[in-house]
PALUMFI-790654 format. One record per atom (N, C-alpha, C): residue number from 1; atom name; x, y, z. Coordinates in Angstrom, 2 decimals. Layout:
BEGIN
NUM	CA	X	Y	Z .
...
This chain:
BEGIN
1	N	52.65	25.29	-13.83 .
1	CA	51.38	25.93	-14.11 .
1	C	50.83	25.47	-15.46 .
2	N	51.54	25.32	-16.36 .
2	CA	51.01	24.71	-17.52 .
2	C	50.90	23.44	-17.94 .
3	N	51.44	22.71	-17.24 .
3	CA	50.85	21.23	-16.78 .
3	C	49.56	21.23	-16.41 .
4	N	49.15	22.26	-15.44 .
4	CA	47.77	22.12	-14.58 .
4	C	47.15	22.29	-15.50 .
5	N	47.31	23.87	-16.29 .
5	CA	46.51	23.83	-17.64 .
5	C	45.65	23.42	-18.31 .
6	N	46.79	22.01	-19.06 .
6	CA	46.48	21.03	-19.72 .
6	C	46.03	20.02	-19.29 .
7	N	46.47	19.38	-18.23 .
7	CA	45.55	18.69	-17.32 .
7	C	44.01	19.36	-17.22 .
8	N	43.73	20.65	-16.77 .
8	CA	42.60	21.04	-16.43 .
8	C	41.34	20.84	-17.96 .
9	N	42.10	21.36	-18.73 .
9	CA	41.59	21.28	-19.96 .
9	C	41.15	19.97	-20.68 .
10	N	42.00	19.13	-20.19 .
10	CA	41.70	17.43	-20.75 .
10	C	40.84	17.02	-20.31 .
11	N	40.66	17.61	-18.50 .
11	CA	39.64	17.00	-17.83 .
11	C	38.43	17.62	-18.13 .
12	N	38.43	19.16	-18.90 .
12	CA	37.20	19.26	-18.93 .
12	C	36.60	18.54	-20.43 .
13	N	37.25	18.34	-21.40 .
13	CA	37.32	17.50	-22.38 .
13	C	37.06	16.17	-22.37 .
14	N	36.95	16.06	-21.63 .
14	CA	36.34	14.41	-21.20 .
14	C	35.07	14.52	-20.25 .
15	N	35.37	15.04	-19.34 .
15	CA	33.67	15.62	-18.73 .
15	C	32.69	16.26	-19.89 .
16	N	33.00	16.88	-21.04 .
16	CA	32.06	17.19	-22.10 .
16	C	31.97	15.60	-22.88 .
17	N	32.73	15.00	-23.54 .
17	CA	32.83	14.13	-24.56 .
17	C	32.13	13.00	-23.45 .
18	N	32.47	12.57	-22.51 .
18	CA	31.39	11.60	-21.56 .
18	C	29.80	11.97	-21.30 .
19	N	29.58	13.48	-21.25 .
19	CA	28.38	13.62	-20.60 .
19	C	27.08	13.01	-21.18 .
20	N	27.35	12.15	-22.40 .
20	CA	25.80	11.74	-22.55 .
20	C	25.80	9.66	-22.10 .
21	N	26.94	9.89	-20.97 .
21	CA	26.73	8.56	-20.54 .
21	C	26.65	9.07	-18.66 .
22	N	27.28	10.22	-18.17 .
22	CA	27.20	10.59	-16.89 .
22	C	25.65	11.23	-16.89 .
23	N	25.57	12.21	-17.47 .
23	CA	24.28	13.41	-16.96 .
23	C	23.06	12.53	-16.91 .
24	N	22.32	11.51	-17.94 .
24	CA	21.20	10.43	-17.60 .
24	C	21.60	9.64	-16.31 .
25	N	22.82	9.01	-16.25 .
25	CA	23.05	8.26	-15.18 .
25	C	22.57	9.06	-13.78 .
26	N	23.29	10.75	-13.72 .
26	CA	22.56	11.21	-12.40 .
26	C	21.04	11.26	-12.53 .
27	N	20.66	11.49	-13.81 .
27	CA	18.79	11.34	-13.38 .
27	C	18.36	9.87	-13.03 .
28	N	18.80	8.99	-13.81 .
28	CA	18.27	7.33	-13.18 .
28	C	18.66	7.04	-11.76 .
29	N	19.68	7.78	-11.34 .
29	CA	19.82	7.27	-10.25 .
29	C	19.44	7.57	-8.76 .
30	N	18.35	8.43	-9.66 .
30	CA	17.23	9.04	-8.64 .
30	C	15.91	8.39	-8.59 .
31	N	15.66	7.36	-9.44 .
31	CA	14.66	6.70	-9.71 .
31	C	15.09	5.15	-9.04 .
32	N	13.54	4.83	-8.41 .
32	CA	13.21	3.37	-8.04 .
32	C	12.13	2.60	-8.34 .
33	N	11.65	2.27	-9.10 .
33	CA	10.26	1.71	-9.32 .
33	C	10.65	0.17	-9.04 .
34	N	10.07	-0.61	-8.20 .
34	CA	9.58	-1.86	-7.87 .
34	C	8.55	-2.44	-8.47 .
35	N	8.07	-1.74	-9.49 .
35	CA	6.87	-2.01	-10.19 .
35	C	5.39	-3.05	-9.30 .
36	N	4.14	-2.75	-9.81 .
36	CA	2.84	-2.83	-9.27 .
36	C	3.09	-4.35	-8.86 .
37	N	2.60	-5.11	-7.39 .
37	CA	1.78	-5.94	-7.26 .
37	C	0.95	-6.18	-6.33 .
38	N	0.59	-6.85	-6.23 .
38	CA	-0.71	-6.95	-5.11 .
38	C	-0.41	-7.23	-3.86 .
39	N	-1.60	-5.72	-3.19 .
39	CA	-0.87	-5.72	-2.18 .
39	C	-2.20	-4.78	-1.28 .
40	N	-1.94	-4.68	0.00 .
40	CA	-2.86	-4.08	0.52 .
40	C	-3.80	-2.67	1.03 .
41	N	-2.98	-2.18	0.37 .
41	CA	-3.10	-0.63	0.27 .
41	C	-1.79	0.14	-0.74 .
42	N	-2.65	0.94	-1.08 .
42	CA	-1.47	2.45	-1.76 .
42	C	-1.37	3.70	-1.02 .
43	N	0.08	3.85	-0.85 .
43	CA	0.08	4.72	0.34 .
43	C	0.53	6.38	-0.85 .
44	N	-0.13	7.60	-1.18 .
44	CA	0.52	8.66	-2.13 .
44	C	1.02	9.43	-1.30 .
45	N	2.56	9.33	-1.35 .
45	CA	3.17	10.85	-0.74 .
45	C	2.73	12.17	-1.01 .
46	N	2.81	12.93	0.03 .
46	CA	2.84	14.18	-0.42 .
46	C	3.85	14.89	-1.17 .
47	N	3.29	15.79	-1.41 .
47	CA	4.47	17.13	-2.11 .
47	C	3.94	17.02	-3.83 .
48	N	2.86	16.91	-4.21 .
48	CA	3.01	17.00	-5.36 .
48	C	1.45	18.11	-5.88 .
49	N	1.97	18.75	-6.96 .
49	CA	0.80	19.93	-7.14 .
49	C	0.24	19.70	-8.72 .
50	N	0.61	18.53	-9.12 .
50	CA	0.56	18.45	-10.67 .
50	C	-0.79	17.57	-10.68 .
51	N	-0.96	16.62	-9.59 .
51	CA	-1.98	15.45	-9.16 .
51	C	-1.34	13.98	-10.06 .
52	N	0.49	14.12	-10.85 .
52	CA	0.81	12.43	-10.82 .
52	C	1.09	11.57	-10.04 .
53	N	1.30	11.87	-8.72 .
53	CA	0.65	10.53	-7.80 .
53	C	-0.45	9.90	-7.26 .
54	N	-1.20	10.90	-7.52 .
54	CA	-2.74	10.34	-6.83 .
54	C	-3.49	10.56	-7.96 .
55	N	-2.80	10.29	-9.78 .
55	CA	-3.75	9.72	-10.62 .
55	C	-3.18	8.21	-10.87 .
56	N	-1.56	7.55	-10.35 .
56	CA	-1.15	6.77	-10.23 .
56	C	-1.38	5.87	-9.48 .
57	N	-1.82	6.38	-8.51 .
57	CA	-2.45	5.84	-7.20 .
57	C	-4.14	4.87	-7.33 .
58	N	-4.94	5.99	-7.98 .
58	CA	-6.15	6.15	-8.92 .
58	C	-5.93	4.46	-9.59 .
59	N	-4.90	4.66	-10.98 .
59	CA	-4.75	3.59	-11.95 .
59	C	-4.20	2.16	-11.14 .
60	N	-3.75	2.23	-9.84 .
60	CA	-3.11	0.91	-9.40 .
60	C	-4.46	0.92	-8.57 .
61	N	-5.67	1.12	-7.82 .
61	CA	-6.65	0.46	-7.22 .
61	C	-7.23	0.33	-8.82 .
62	N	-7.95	1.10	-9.96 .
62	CA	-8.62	0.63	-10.64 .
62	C	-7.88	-0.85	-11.41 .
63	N	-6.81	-0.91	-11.53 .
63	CA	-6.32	-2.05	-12.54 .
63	C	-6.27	-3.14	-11.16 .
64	N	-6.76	-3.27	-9.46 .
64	CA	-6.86	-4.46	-8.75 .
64	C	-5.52	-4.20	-8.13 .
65	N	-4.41	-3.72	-8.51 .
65	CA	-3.78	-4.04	-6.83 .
65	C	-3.36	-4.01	-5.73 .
66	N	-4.38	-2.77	-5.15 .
66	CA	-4.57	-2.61	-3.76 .
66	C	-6.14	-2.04	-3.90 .
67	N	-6.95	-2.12	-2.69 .
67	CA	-8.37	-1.60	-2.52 .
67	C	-8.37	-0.18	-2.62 .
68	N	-7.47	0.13	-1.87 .
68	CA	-7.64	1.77	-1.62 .
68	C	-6.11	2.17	-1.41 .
69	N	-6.46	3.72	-1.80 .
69	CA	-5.11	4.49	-1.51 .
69	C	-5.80	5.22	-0.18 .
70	N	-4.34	5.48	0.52 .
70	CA	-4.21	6.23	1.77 .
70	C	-3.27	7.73	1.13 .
71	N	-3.92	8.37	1.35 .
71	CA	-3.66	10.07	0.53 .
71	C	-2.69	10.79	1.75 .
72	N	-1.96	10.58	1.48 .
72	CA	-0.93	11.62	3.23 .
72	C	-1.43	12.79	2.84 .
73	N	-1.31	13.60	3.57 .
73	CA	-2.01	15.67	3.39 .
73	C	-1.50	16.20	4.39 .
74	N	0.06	16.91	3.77 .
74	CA	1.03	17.45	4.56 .
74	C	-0.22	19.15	4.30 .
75	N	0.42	20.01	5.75 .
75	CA	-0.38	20.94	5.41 .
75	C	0.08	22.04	4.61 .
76	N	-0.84	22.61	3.59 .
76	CA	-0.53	23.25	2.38 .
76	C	-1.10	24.90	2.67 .
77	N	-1.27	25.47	1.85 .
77	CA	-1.92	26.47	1.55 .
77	C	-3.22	27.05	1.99 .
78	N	-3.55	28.20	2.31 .
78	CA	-4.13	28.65	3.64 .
78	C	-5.12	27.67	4.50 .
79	N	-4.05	26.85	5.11 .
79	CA	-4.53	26.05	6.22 .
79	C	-6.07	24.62	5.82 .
80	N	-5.52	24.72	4.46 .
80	CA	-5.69	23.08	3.73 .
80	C	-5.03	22.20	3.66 .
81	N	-5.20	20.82	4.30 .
81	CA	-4.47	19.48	4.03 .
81	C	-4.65	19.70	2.92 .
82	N	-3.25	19.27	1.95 .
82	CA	-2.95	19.09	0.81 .
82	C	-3.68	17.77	0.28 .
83	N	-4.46	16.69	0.74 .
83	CA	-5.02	15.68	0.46 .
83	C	-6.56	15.88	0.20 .
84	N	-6.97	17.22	1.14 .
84	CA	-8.36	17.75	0.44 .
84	C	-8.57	17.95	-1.01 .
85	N	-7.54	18.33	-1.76 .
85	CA	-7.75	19.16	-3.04 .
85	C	-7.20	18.31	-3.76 .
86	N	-6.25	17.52	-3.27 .
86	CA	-5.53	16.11	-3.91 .
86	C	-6.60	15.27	-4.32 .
87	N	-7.45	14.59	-3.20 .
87	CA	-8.48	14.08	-3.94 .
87	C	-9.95	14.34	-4.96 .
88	N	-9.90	15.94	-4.39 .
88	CA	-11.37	16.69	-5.13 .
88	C	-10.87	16.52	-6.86 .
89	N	-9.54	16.60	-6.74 .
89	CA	-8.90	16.73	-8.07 .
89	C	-8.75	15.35	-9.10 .
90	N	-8.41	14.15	-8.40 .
90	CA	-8.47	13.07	-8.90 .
90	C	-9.85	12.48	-8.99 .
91	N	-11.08	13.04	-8.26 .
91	CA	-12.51	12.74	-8.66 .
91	C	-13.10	13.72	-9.98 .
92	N	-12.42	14.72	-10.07 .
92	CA	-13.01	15.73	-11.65 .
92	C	-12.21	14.90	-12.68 .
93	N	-11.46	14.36	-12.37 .
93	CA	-10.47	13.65	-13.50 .
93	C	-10.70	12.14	-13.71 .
94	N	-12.27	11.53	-12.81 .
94	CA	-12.37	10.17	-13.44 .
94	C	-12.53	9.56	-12.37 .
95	N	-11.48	9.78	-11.36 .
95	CA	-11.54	8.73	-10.53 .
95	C	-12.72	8.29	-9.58 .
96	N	-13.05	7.38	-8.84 .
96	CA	-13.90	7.13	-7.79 .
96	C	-13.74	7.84	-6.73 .
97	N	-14.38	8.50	-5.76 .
97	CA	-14.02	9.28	-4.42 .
97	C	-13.83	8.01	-3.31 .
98	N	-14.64	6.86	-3.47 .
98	CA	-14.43	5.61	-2.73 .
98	C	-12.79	5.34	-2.62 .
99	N	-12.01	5.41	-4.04 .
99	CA	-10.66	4.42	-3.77 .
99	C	-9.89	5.53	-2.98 .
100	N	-9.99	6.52	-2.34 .
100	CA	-8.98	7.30	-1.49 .
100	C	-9.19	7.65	-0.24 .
101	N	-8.68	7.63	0.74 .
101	CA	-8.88	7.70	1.97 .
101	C	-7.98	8.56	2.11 .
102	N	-8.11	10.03	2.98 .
102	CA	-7.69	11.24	3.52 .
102	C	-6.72	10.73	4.70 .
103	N	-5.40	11.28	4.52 .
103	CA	-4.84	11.12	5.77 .
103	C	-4.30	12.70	5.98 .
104	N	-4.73	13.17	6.25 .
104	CA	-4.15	14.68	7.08 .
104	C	-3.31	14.40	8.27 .
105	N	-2.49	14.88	7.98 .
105	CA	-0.94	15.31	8.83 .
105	C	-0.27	16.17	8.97 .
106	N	0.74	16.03	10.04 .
106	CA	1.41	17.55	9.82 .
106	C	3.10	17.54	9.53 .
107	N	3.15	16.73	8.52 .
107	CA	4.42	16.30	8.52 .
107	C	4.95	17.69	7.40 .
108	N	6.16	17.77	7.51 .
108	CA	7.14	18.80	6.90 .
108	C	8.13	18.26	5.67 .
109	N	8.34	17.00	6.08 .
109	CA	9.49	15.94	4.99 .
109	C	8.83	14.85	4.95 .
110	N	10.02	13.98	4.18 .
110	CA	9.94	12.74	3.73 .
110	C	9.65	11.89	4.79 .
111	N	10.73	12.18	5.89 .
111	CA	10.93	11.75	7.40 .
111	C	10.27	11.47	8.19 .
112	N	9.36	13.15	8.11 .
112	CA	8.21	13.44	9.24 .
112	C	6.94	11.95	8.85 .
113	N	7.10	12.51	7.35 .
113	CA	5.98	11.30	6.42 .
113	C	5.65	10.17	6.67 .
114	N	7.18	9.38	7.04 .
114	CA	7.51	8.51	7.07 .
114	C	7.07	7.60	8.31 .
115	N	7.64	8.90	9.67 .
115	CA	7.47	8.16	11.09 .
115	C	5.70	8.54	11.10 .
116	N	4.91	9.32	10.27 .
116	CA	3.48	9.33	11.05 .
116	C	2.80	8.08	9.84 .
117	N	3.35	7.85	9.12 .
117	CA	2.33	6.93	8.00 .
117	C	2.74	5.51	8.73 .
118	N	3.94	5.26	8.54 .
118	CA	3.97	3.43	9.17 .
118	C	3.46	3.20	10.27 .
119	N	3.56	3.84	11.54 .
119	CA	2.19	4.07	12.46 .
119	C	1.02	2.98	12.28 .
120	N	0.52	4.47	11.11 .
120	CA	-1.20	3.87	10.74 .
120	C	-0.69	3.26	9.87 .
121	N	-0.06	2.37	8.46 .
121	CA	-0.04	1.39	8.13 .
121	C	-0.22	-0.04	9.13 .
122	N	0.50	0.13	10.54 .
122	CA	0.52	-1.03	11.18 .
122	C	-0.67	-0.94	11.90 .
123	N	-1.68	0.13	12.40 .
123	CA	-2.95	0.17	12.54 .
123	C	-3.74	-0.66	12.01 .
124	N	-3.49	-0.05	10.76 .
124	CA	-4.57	-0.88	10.01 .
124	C	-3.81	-2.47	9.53 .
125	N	-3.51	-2.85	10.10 .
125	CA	-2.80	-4.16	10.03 .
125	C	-2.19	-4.22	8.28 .
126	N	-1.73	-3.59	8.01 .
126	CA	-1.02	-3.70	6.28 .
126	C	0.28	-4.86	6.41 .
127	N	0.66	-5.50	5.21 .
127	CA	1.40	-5.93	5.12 .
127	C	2.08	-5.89	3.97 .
128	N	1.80	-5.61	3.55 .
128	CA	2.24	-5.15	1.97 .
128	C	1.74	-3.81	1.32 .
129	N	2.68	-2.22	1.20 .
129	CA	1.55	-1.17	0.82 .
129	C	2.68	-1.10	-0.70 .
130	N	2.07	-0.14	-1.53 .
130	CA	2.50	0.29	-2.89 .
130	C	2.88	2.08	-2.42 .
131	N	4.01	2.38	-2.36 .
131	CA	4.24	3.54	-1.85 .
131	C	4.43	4.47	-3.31 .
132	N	3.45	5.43	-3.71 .
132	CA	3.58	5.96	-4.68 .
132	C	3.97	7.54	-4.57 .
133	N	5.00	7.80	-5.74 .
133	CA	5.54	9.32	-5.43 .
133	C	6.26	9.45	-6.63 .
134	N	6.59	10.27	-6.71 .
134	CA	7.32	11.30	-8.57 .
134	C	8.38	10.41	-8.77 .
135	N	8.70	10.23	-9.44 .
135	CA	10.04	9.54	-9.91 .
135	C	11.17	9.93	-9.10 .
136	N	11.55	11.59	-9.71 .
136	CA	12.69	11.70	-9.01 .
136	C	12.99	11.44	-7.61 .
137	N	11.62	11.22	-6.65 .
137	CA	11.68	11.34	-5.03 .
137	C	11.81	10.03	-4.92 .
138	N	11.54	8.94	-5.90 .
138	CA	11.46	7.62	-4.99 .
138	C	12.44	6.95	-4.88 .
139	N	13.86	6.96	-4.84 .
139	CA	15.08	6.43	-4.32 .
139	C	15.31	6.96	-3.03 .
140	N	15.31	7.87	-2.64 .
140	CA	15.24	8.62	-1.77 .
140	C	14.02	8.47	-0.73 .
141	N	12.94	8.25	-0.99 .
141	CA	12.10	8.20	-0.40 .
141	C	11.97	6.92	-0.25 .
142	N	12.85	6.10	-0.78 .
142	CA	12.60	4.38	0.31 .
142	C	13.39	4.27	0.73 .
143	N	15.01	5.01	0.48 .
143	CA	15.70	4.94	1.52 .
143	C	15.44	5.42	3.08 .
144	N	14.50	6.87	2.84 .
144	CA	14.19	6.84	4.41 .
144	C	13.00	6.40	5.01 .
145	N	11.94	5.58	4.17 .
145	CA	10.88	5.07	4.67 .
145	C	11.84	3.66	4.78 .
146	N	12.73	2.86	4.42 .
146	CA	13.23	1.86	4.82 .
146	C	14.18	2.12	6.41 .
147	N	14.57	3.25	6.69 .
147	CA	15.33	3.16	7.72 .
147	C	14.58	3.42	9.22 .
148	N	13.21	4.31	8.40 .
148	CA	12.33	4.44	9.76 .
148	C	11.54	3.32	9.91 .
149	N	11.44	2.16	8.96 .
149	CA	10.93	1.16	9.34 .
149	C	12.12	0.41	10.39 .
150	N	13.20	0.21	10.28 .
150	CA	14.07	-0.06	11.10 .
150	C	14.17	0.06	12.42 .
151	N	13.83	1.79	12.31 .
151	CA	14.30	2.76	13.31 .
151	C	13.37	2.31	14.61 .
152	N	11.78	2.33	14.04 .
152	CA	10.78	2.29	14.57 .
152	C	10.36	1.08	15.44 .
153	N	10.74	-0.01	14.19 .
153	CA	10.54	-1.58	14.31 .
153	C	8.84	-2.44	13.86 .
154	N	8.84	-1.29	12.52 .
154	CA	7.40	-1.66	12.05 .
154	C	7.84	-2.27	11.00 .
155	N	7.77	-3.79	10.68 .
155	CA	8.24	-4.21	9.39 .
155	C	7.07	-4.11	8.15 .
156	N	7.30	-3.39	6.99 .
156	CA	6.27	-3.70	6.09 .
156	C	7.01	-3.57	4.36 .
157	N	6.55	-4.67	4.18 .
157	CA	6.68	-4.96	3.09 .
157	C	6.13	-3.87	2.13 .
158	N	7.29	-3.17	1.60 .
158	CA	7.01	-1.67	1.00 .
158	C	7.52	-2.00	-0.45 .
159	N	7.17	-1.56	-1.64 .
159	CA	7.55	-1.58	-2.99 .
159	C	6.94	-0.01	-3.45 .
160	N	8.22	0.53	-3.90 .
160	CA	8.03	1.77	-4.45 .
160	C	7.35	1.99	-6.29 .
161	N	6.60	2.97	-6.29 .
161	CA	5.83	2.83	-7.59 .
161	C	6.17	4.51	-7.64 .
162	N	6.84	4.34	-9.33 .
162	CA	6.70	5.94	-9.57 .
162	C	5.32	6.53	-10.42 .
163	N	5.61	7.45	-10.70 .
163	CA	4.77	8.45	-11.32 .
163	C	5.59	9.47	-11.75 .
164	N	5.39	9.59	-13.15 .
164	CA	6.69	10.67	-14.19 .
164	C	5.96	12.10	-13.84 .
165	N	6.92	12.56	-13.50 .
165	CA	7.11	14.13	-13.55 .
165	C	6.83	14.77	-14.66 .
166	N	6.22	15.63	-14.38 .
166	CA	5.90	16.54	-15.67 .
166	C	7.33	17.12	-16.72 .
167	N	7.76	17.20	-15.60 .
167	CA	9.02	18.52	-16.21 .
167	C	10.68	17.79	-15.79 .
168	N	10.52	16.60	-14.86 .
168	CA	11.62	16.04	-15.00 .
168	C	11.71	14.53	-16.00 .
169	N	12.33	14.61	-16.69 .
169	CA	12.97	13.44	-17.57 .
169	C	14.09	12.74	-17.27 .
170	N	14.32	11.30	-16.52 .
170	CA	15.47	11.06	-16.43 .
170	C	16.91	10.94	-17.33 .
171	N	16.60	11.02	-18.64 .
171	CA	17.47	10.40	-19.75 .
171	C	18.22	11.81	-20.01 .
172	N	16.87	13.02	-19.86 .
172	CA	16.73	14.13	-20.80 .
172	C	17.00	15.39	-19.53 .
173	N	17.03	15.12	-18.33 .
173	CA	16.76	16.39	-17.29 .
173	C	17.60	17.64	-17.37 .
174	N	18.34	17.66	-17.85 .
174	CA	19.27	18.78	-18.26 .
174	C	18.84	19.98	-19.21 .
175	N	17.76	19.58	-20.06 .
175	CA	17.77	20.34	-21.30 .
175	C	16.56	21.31	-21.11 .
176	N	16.30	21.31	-19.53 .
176	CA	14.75	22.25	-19.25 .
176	C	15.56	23.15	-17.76 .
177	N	14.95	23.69	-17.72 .
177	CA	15.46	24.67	-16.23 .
177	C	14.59	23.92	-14.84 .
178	N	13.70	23.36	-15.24 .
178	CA	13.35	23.04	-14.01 .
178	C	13.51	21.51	-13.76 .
179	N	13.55	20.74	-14.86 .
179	CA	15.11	19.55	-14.67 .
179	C	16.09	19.62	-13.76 .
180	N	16.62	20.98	-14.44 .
180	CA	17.82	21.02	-13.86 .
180	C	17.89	20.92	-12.11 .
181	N	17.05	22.00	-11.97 .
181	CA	16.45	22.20	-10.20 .
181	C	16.73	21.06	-9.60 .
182	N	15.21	20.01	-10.31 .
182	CA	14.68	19.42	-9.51 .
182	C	16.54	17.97	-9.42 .
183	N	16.66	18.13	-10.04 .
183	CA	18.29	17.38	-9.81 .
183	C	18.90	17.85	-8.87 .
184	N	19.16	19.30	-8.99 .
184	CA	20.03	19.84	-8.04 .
184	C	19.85	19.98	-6.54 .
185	N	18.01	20.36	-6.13 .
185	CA	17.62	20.17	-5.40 .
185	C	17.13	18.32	-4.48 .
186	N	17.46	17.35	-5.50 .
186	CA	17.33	16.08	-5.08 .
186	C	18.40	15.71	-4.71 .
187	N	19.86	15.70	-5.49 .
187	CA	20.92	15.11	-5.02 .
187	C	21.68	15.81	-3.84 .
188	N	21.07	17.21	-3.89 .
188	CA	21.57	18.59	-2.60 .
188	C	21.12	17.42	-1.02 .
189	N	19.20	16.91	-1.53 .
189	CA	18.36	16.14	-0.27 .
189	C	19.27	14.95	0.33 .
190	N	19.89	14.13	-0.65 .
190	CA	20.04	12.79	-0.51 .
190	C	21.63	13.28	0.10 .
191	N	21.91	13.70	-0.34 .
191	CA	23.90	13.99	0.25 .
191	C	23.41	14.56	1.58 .
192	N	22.72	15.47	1.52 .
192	CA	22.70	16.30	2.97 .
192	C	22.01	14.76	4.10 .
193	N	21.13	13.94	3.62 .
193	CA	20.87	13.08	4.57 .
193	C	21.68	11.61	4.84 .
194	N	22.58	11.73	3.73 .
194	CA	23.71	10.76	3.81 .
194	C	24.47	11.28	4.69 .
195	N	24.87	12.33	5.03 .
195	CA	26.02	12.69	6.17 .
195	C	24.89	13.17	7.39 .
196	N	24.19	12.85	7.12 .
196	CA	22.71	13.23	9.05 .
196	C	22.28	14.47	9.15 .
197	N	22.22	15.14	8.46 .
197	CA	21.54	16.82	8.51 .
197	C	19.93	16.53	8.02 .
């Protein structure tokens, strides 16, 4: 028993004295940026209420490299596509109402997102889109927009673009409460869809 002890104790002694090389590592390793290039559309995930993807979205048609964003609009709050208010919001804030195009849907996840957007990406004949979404979602979110491209058999040349979170910091996510969440609730997403749930 006092072997375990001390064992237990060492180990937590080293899980403290390591944590400022582990705890950033779990926030980066929620992040993917492929960074901007030219390409034929910007596609903004849903799920966001702050408006940093679809002012990201905004800054990659104004700086040239894609024409337009395609706005997904999972349904929100009393029976508004979330892409209605997504874009009313990025036009009070500067942007053009031209660079966004409304996609209302009825998707629930990343998943749902996933199988109704590549669809209409291959509609509209795309070959290259800029898939923009929060930092913490976009590892995750090209892992399963890469497998439903698979799944489906729509090939498109996809490069993920983040947009920083208000309240998550990858280096720093620990030192706020809703850091913490949004960690706990991301790596909870990605494990639960690594084993098929």
């Amino acid at each position: 028993m006092i072997r375990f002890l001390i064992v237990a104790v060492a180990l937590c002694v080293l899980v403290f004295l390591t944590s400022s090389w582990w705890l950033p590592a779990l926030g980066w390793a929620l992040v993917r940026d492929d960074g901007p290039a030219k390409a034929d559309i910007a596609v903004v995930l849903g799920g966001d209420p702050w408006g940093v993807r679809i002012s990201k979205a905004g800054d990659l048609v104004r700086e040239g490299y894609a024409p337009v964003a395609l706005v997904s609009g999972p349904p929100g709050f009393y029976d508004v596509h979330e892409c209605e208010p997504e874009i009313a919001w990025a036009v009070r804030h500067g942007y053009s109402q031209a660079w966004f195009i409304p996609f209302p849907d009825e998707a629930r996840s990343t998943q749902d997102e996933a199988r109704i957007l590549l669809p209409e990406l291959q509609r509209r004949n795309v070959h290259r889109a800029l898939i923009v979404t929060t930092d913490y979602h976009s590892r995750r979110a090209a892992r399963i927009i890469r497998a439903t491209e698979r799944e489906m058999g729509i090939p498109i040349d996809i490069r993920m673009i983040t947009a920083p979170d208000r309240e998550f910091h990858p280096a720093t996510w620990w030192r706020n409460r809703q850091g913490q969440k949004t960690v706990f609730m991301e790596w909870t997403k990605a494990l639960a869809g690594a084993i098929g749930l």
